[in-house]
C-alpha positions in Angstrom: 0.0 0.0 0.0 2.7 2.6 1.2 5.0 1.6 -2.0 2.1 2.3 -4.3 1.5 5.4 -2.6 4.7 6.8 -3.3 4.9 5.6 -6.5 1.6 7.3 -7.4 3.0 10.8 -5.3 6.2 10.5 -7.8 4.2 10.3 -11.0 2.0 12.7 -9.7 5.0 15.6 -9.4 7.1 14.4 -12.0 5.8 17.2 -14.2 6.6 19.9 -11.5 10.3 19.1 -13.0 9.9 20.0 -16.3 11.0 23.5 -17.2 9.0 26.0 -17.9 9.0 27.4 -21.8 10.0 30.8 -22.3 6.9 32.6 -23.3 8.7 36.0 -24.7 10.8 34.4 -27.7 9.1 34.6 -31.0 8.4 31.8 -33.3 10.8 31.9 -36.3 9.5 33.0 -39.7 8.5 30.2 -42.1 10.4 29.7 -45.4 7.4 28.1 -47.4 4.4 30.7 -47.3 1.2 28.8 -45.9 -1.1 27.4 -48.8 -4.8 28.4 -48.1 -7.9 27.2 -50.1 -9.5 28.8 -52.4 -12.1 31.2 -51.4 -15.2 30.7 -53.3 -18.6 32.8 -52.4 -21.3 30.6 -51.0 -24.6 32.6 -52.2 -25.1 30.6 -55.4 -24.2 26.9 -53.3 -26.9 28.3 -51.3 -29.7 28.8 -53.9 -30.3 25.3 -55.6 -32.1 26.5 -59.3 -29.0 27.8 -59.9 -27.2 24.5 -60.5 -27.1 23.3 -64.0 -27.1 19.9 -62.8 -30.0 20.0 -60.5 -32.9 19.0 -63.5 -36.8 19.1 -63.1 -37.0 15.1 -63.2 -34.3 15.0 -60.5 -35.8 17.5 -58.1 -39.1 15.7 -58.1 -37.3 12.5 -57.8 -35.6 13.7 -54.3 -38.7 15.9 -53.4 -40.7 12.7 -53.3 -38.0 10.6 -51.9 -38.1 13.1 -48.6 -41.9 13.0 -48.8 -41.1 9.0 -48.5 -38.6 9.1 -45.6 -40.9 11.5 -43.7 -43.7 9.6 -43.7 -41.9 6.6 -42.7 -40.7 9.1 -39.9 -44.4 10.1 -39.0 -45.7 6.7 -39.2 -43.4 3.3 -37.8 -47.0 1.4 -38.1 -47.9 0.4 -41.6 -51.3 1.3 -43.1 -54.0 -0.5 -42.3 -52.7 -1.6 -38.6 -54.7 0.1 -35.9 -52.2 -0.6 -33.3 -50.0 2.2 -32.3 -46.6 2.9 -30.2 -45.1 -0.4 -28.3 -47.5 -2.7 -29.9 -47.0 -1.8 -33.7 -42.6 -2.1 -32.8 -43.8 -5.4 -31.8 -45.9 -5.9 -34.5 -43.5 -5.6 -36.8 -40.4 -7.4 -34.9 -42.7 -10.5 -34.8 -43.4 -10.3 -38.7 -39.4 -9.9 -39.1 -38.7 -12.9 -37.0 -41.5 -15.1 -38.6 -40.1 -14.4 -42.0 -36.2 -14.7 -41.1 -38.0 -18.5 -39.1 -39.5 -19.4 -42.3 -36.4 -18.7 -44.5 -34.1 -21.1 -41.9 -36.7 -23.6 -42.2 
């Protein structure tokens, strides 16, 4: 007990030891200038009709793809199911598990 003590109180002020850095000097000038990106504006990234890519069958593809995904969000229970909250989850683990049973079978 008494040796890990003072081992612990060494580690502990072991890094009392160390000397200070000098906090006046200057760091030396670099030789190689600093290479920056490229500054770009971000107003037209911001404004989507803009973008030549961005086509009228494209933006109704991912404008019904969100209206998907946020419907899934709104709704876990699948339509005609009247259960709600805990009981669709379960619902729907017990449906996964019959149809991963029946596949091993």
């Amino acid at each position: 007990m008494t040796t890990g003590f003072w081992a612990l109180s060494l580690a502990a002020l072991s890094p009392g030891c160390t000397p200070f850095p000098d906090i006046d000097t200057t760091e030396p000038a670099r030789e190689v200038p600093a290479i920056y990106p490229r500054l770009i504006p971000i107003d037209p990234l911001l404004v989507p009709e803009q973008d030549p890519r961005v086509t009228p069958q494209l933006a109704g593809a991912i404008d019904a793809s969100g209206a998907t995904l946020r419907a899934r969000a709104v709704s876990p229970v699948p339509a005609g199911d009247e259960t709600s909250g805990f009981e669709a989850r379960a619902a729907i683990l017990r449906q996964k598990a019959a149809a991963l049973k029946a596949r091993s079978e």
